[in-house]
N, CA, C and O atoms as a Tinker XYZ file with bonds, in Angstrom:
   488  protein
     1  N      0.845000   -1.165000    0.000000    73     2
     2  CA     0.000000    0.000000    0.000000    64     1     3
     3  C      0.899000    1.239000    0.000000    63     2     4     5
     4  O      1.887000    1.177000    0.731000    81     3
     5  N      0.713000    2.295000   -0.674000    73     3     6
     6  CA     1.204000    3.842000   -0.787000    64     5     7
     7  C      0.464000    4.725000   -0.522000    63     6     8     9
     8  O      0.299000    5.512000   -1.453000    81     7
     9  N     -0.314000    5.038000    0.789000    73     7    10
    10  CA    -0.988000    5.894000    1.197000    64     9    11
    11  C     -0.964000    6.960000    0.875000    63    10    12    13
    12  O     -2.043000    7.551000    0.909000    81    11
    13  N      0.059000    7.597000    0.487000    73    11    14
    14  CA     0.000000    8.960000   -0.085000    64    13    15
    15  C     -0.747000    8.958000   -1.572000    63    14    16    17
    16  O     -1.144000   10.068000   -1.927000    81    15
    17  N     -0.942000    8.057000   -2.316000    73    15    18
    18  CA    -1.240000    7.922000   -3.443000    64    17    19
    19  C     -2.990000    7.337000   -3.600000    63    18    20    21
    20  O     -3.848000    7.579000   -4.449000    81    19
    21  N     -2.996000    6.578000   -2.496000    73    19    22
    22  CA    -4.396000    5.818000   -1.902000    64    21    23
    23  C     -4.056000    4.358000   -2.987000    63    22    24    25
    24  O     -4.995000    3.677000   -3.398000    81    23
    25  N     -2.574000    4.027000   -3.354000    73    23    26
    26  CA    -2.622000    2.662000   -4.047000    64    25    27
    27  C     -2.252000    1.869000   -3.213000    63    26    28    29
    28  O     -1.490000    2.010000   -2.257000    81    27
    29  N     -3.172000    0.445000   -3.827000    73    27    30
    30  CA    -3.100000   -0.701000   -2.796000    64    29    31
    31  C     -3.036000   -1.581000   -4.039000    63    30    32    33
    32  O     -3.545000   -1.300000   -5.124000    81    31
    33  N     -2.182000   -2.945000   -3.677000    73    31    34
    34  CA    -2.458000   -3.943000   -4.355000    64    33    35
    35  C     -1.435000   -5.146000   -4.080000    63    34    36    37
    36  O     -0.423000   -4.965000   -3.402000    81    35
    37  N     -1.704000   -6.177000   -4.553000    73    35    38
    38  CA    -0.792000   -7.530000   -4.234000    64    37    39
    39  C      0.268000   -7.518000   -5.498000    63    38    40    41
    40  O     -0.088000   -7.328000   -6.660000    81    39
    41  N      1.892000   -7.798000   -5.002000    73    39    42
    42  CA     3.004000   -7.606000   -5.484000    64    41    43
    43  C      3.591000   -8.899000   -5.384000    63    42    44    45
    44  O      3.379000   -9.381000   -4.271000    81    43
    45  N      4.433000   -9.842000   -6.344000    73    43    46
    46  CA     5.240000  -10.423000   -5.945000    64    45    47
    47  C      6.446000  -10.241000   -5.666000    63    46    48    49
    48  O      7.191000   -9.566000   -6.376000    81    47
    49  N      6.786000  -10.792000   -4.642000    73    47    50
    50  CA     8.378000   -9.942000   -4.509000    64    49    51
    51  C      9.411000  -11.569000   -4.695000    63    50    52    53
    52  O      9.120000  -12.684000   -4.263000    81    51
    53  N     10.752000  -11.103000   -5.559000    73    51    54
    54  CA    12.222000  -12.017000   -5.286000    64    53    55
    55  C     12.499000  -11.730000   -4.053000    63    54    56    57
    56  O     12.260000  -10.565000   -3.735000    81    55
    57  N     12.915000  -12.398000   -3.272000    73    55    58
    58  CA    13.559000  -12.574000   -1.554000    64    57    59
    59  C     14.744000  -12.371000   -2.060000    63    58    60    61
    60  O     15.180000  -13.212000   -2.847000    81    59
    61  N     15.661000  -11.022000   -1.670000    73    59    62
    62  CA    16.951000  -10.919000   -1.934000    64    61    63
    63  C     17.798000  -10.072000   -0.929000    63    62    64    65
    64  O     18.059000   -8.875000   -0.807000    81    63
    65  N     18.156000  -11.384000   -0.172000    73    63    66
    66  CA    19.376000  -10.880000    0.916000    64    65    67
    67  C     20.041000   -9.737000    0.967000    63    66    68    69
    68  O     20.201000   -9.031000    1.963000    81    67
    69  N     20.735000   -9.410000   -0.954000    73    67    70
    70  CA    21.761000   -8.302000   -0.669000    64    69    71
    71  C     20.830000   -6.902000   -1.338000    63    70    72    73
    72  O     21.356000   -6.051000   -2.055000    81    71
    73  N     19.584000   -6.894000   -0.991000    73    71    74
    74  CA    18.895000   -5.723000   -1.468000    64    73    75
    75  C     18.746000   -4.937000    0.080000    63    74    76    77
    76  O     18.088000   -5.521000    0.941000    81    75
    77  N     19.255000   -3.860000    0.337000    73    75    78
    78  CA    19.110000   -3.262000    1.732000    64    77    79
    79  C     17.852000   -2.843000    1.951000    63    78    80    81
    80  O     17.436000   -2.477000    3.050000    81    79
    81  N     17.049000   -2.889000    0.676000    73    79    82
    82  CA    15.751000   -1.703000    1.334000    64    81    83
    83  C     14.849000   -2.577000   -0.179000    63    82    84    85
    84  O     15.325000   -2.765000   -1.299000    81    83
    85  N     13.378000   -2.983000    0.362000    73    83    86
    86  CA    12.443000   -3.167000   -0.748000    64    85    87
    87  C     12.376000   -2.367000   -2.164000    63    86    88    89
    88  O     12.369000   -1.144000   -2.305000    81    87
    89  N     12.330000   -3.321000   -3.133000    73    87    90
    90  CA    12.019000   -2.403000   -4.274000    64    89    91
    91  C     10.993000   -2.852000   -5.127000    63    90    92    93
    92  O     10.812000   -4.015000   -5.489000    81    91
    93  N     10.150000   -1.579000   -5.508000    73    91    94
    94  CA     8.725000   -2.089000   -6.472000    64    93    95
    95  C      9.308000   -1.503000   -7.648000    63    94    96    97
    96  O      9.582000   -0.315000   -7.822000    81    95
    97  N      9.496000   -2.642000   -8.579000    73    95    98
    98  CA     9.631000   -2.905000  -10.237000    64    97    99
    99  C      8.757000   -1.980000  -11.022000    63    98   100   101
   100  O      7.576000   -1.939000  -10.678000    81    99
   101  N      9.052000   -1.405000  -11.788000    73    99   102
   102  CA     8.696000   -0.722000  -12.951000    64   101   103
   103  C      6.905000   -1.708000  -13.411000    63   102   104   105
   104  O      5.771000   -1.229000  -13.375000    81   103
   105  N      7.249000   -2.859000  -13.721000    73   103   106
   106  CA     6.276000   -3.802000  -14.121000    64   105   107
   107  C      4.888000   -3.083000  -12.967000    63   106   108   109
   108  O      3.887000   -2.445000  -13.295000    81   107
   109  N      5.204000   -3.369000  -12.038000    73   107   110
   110  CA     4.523000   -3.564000  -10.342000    64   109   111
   111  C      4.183000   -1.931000  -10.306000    63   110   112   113
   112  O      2.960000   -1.793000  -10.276000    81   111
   113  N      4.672000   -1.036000  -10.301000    73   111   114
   114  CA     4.686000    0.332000   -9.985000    64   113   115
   115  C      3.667000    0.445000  -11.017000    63   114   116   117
   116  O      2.633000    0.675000  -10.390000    81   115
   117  N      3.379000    0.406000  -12.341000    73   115   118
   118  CA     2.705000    0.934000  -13.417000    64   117   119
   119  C      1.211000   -0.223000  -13.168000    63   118   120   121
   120  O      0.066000    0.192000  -13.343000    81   119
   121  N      1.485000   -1.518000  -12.791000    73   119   122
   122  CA     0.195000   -2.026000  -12.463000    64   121   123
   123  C     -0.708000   -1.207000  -11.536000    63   122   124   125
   124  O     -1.787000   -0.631000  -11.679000    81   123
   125  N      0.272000   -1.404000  -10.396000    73   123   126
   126  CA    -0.630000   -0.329000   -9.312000    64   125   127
   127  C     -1.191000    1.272000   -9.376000    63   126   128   129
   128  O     -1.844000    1.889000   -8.535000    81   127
   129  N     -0.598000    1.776000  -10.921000    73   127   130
   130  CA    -0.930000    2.955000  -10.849000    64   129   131
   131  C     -0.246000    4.379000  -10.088000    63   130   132   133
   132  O     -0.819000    5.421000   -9.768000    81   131
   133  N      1.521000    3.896000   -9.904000    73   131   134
   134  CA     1.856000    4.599000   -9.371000    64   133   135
   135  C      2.688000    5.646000  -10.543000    63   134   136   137
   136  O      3.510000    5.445000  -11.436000    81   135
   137  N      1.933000    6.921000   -9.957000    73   135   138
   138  CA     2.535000    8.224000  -11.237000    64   137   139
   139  C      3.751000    8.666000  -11.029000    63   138   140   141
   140  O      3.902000    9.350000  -10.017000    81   139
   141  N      5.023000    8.394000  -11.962000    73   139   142
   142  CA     6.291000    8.933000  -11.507000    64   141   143
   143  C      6.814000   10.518000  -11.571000    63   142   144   145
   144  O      7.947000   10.899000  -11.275000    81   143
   145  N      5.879000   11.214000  -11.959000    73   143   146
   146  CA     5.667000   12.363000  -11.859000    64   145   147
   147  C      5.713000   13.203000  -10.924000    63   146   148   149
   148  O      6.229000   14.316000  -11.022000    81   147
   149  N      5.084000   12.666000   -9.761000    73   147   150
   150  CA     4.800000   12.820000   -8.565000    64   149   151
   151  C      5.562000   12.233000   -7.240000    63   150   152   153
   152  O      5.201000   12.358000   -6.069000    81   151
   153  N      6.670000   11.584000   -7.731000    73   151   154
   154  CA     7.025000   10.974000   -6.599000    64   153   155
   155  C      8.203000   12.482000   -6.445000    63   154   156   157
   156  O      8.337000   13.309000   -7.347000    81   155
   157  N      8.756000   12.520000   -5.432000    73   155   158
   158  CA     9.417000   13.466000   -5.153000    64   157   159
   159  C     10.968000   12.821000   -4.301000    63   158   160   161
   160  O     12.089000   12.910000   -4.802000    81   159
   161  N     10.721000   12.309000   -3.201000    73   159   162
   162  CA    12.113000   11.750000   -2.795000    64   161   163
   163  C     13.045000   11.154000   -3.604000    63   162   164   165
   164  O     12.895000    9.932000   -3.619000    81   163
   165  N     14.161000   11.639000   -4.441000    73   163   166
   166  CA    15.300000   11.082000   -5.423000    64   165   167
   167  C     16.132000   10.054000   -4.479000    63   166   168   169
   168  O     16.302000   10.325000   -3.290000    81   167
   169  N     16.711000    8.702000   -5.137000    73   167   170
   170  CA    17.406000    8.244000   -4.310000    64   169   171
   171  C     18.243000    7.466000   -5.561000    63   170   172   173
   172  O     17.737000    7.121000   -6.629000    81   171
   173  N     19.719000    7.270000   -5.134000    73   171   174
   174  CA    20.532000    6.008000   -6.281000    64   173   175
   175  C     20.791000    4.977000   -5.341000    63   174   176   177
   176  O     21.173000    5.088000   -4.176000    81   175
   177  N     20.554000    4.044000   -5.946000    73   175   178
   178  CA    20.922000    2.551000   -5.768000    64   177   179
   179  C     22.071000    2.023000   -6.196000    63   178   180   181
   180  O     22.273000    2.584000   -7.273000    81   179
   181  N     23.023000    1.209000   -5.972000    73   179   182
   182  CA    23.812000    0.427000   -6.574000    64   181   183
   183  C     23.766000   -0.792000   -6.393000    63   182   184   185
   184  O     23.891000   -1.150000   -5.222000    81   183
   185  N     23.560000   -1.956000   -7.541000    73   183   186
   186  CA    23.406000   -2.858000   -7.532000    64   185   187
   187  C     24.515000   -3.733000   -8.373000    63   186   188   189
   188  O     25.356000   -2.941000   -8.798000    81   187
   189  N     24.819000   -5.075000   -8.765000    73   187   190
   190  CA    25.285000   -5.402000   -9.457000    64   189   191
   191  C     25.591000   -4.738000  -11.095000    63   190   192   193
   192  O     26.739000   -4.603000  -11.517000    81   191
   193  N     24.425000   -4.384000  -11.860000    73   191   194
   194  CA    24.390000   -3.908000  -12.812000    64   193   195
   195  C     24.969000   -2.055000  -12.880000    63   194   196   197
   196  O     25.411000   -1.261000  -13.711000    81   195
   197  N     24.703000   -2.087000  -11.823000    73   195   198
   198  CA    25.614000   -0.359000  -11.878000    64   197   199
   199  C     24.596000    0.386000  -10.634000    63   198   200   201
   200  O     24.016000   -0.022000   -9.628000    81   199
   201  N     24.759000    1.764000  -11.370000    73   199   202
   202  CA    23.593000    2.709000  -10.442000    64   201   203
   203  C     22.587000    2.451000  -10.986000    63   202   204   205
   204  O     22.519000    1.535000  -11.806000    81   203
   205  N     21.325000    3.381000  -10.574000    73   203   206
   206  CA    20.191000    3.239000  -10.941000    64   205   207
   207  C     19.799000    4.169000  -10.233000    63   206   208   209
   208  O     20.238000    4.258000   -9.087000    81   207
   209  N     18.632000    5.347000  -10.853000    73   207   210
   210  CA    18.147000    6.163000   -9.912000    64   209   211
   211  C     16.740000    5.894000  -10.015000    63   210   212   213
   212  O     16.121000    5.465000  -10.988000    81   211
   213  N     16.287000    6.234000   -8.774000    73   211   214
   214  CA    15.291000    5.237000   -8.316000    64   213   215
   215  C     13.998000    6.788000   -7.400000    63   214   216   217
   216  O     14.039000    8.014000   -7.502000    81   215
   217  N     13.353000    6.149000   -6.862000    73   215   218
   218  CA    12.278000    7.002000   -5.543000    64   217   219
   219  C     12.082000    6.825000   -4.240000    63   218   220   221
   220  O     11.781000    5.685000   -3.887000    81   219
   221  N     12.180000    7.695000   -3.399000    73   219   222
   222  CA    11.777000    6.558000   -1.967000    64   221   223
   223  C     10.036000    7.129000   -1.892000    63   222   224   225
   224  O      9.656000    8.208000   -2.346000    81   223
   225  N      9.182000    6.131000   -1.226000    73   223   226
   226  CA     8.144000    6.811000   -0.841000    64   225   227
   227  C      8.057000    5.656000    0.288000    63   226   228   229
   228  O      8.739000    4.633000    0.331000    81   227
   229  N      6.788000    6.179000    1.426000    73   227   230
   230  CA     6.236000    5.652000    2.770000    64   229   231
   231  C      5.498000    4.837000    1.871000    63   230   232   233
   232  O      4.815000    5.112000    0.885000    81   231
   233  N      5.857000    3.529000    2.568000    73   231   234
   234  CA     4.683000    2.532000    1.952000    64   233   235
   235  C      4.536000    1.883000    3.275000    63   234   236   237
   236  O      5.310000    2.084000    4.211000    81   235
   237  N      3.217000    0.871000    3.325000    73   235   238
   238  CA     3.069000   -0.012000    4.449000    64   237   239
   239  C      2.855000   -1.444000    3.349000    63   238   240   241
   240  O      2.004000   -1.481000    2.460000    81   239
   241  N      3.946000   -2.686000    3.693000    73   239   242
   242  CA     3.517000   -4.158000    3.252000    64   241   243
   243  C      3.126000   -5.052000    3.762000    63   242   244   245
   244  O      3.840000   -5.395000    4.705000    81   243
   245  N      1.936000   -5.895000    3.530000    73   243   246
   246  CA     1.764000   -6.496000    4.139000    64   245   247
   247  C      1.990000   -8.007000    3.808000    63   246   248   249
   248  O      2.148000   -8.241000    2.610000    81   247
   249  N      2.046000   -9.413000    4.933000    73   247   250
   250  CA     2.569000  -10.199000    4.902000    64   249   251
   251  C      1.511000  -10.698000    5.898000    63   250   252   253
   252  O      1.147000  -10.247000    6.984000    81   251
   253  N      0.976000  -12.217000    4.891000    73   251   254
   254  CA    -0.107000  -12.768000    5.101000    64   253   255
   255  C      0.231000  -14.374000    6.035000    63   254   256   257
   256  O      0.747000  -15.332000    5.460000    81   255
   257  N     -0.139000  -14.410000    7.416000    73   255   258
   258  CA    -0.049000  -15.296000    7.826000    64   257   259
   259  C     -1.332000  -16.270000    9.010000    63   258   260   261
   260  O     -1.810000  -16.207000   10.143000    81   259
   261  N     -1.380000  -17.118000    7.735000    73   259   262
   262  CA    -2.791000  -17.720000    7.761000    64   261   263
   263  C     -3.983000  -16.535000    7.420000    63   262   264   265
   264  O     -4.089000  -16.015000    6.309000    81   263
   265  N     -4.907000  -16.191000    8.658000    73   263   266
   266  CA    -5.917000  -15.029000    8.373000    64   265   267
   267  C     -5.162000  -14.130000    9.335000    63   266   268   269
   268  O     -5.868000  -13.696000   10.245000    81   267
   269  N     -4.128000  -13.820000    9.345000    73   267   270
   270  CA    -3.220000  -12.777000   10.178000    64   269   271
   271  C     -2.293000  -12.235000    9.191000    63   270   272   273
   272  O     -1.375000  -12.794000    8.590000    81   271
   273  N     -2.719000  -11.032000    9.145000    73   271   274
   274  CA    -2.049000   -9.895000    8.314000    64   273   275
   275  C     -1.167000   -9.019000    9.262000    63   274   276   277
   276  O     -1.584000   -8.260000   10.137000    81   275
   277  N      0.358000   -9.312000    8.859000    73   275   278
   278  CA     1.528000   -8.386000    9.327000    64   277   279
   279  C      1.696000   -7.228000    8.943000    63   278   280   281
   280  O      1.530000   -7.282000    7.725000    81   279
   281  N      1.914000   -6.245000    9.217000    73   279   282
   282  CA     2.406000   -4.796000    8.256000    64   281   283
   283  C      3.705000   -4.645000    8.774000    63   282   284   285
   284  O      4.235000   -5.052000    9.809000    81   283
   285  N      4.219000   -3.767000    7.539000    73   283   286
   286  CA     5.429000   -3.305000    8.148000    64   285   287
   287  C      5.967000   -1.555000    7.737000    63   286   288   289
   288  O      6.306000   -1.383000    6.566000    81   287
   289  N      6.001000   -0.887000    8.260000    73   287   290
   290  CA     5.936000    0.294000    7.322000    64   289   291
   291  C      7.649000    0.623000    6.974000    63   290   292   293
   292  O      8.597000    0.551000    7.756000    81   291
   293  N      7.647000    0.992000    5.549000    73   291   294
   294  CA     8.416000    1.192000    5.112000    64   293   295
   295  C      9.092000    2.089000    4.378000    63   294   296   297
   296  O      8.623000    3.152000    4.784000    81   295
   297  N      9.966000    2.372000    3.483000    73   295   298
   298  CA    10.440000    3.691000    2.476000    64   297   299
   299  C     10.675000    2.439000    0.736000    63   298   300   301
   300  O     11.795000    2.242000    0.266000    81   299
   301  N      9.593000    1.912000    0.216000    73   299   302
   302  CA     9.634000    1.311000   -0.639000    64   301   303
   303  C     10.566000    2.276000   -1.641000    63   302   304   305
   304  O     10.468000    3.503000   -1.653000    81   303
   305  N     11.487000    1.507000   -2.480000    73   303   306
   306  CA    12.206000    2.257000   -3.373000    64   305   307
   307  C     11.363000    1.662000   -4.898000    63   306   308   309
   308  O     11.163000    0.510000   -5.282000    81   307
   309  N     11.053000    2.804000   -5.429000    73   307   310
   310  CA    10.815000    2.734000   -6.772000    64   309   311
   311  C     11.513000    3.039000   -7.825000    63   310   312   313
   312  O     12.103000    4.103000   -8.014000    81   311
   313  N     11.452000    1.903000   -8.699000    73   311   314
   314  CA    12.457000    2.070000  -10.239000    64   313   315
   315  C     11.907000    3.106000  -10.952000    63   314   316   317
   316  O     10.704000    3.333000  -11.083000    81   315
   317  N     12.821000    3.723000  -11.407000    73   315   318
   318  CA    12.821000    5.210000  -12.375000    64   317   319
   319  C     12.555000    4.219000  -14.097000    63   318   320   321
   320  O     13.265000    3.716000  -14.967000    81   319
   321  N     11.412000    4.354000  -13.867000    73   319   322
   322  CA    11.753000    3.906000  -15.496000    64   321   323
   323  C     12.825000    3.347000  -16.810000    63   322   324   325
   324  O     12.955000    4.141000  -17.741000    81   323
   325  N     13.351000    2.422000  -16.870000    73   323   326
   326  CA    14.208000    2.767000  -18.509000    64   325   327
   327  C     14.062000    1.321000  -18.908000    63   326   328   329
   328  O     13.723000    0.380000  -18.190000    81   327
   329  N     14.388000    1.317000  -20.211000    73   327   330
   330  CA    14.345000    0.191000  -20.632000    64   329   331
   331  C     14.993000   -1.271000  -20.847000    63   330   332   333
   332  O     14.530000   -2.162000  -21.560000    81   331
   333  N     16.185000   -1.317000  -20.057000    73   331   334
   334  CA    16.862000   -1.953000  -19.398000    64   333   335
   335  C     16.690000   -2.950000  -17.754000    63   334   336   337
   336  O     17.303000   -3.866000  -17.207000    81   335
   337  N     15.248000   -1.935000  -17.408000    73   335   338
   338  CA    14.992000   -2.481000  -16.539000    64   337   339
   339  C     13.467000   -2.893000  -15.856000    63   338   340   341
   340  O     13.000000   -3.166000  -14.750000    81   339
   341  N     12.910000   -2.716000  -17.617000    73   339   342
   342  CA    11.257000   -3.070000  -17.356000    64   341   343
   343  C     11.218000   -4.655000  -16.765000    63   342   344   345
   344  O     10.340000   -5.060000  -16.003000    81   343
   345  N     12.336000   -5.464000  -17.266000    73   343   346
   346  CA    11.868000   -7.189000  -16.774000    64   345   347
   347  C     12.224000   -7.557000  -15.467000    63   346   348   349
   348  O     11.944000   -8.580000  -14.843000    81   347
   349  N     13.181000   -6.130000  -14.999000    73   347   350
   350  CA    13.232000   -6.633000  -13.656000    64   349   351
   351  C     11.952000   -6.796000  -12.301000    63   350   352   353
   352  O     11.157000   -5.866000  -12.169000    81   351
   353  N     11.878000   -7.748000  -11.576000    73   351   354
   354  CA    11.806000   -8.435000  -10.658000    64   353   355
   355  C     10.724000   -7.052000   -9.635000    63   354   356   357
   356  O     10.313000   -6.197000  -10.419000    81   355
   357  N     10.500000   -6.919000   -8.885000    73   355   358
   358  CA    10.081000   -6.438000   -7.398000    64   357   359
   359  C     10.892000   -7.327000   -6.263000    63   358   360   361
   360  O     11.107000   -8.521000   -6.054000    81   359
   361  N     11.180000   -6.206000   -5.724000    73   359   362
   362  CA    12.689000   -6.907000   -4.528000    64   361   363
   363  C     12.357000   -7.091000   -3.075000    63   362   364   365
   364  O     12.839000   -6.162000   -2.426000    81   363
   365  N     11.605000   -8.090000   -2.216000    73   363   366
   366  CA    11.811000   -7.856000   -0.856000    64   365   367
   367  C     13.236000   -7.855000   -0.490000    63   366   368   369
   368  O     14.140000   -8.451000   -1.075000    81   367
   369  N     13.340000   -6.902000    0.842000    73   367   370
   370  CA    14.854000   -6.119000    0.801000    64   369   371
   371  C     15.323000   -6.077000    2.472000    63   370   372   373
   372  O     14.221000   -5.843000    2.968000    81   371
   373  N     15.902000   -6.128000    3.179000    73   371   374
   374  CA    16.771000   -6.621000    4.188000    64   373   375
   375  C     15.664000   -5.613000    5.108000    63   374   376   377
   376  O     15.437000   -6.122000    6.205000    81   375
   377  N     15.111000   -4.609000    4.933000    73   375   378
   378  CA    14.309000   -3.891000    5.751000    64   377   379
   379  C     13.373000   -4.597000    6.009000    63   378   380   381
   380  O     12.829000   -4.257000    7.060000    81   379
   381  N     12.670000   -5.927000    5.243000    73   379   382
   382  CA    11.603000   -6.666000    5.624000    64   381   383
   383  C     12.481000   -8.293000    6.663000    63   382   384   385
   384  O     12.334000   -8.832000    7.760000    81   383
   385  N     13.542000   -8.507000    5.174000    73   383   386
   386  CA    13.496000   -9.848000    5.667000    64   385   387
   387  C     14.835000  -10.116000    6.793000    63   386   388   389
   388  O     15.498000  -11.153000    6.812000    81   387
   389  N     15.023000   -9.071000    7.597000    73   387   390
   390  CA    15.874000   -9.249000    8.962000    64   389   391
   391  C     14.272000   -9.512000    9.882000    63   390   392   393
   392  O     14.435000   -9.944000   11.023000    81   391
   393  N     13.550000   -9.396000    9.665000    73   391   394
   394  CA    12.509000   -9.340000   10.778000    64   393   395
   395  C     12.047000  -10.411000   10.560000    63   394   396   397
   396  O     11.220000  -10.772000   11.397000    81   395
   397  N     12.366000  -11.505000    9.264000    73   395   398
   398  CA    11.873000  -12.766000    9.408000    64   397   399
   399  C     12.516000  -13.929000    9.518000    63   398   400   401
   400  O     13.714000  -13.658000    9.601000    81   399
   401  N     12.339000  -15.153000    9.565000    73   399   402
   402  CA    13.256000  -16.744000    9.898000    64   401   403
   403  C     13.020000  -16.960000    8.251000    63   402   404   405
   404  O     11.898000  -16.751000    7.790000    81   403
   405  N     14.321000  -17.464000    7.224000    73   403   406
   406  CA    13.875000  -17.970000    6.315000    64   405   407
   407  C     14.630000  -19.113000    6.315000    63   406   408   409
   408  O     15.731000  -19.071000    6.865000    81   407
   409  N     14.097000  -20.524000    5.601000    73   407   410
   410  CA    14.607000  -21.784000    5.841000    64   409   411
   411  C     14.843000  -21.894000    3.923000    63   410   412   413
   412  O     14.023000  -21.412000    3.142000    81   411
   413  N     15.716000  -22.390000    3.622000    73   411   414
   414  CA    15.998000  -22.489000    2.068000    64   413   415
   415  C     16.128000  -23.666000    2.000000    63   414   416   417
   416  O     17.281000  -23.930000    2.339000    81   415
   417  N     15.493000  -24.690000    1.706000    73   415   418
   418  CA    15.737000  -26.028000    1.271000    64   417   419
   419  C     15.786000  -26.335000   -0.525000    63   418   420   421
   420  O     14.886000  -26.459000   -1.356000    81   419
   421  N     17.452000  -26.383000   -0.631000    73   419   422
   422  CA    17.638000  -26.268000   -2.048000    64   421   423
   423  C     17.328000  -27.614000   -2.152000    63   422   424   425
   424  O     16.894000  -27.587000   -3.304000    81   423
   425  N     17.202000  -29.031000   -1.734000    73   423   426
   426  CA    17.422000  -29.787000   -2.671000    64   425   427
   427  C     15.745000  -30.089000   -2.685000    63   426   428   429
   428  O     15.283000  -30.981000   -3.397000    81   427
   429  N     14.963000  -29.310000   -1.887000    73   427   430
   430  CA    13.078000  -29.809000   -1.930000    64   429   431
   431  C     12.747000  -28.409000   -2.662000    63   430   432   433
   432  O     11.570000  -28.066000   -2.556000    81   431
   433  N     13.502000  -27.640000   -3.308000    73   431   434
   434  CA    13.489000  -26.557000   -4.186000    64   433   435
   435  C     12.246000  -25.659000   -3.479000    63   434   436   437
   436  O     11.205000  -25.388000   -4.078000    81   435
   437  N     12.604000  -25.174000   -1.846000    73   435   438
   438  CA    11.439000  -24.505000   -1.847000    64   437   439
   439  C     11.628000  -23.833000   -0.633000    63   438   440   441
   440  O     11.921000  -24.695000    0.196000    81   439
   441  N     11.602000  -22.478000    0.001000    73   439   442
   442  CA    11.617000  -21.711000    0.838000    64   441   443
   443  C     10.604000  -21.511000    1.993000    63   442   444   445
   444  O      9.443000  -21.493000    1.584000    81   443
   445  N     10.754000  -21.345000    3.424000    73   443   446
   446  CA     9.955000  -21.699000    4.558000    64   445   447
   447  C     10.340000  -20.427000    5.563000    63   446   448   449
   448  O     11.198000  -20.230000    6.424000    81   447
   449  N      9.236000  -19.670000    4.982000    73   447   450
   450  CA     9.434000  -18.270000    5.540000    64   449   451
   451  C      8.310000  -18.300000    7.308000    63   450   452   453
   452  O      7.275000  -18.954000    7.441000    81   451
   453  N      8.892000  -17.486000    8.293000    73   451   454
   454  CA     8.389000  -17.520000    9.767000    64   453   455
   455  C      8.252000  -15.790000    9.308000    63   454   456   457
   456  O      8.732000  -15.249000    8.311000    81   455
   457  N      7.434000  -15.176000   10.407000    73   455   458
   458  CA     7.218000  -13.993000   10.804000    64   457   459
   459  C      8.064000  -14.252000   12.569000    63   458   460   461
   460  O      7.861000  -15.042000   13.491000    81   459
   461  N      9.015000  -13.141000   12.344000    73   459   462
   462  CA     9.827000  -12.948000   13.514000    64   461   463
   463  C      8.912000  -11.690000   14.335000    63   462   464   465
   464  O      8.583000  -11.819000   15.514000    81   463
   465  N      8.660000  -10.791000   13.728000    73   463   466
   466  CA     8.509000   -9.635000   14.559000    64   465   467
   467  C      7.643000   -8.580000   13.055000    63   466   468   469
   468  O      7.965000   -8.649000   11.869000    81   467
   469  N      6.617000   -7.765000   13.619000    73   467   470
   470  CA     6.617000   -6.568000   12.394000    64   469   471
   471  C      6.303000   -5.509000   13.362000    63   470   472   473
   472  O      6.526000   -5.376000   14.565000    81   471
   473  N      5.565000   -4.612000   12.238000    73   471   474
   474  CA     4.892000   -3.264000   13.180000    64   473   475
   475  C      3.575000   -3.395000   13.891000    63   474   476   477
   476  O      3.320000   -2.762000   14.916000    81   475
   477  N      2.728000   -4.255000   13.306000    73   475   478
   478  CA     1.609000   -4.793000   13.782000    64   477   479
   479  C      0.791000   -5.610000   13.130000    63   478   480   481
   480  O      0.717000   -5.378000   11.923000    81   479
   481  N      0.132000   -6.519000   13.546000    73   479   482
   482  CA    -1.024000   -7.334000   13.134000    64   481   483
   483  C     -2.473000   -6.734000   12.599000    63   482   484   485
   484  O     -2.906000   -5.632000   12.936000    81   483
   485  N     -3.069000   -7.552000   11.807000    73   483   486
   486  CA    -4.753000   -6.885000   11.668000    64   485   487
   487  C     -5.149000   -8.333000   11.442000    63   486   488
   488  O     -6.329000   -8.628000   11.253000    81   487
């Protein structure tokens, strides 16, 4: 959710250890209707592929366990548009997943995520 914007919607995110801070994908940002026009906080990233300039905005995510909904509020970083980086991914990012237990079982090819702690329940 991006309250400042009143957008809400379900995202998939890659689980990626060396991402410090969540990021919503170009793909994900334009589903939800988010106008880059309007975002105002500038921020660069560096990632493997180089820089990247990007957005911060207040977002709250949520994380569904069983009929218990976690939030967590956050500074979601948004991709600046280009075309190099429309196929990328949406990133959960070390701001979410230090607060959770993740179990990686490569050879049953499949991940076993716990809720450690958030900002609150609904």
């Amino acid at each position: 959710m991006i309250p400042r914007f009143g957008l809400r919607g379900s995202v998939s995110f890659l689980i990626d250890t060396g991402a410090d801070t969540t990021v919503l994908a170009e793909v994900d940002a334009k589903r939800l209707g988010v106008k880059h026009s309007k975002l105002k906080t500038q921020a660069t990233s560096y990632g493997i592929g180089g820089p990247s300039d990007n957005y911060l905005e207040p977002a709250v995510l949520f994380l569904a366990d069983g009929p218990t909904l976690h939030f967590y509020r956050i500074e979601v970083m948004i991709v600046d548009p280009k075309p190099h980086l429309r196929t990328m991914p949406s990133l959960l990012g070390r701001d979410v997943i230090n607060r959770l237990s993740l179990i990686l079982n490569h050879s049953g090819n499949n991940c076993h995520i716990e809720i450690v702690s958030s900002d609150g329940t609904l």
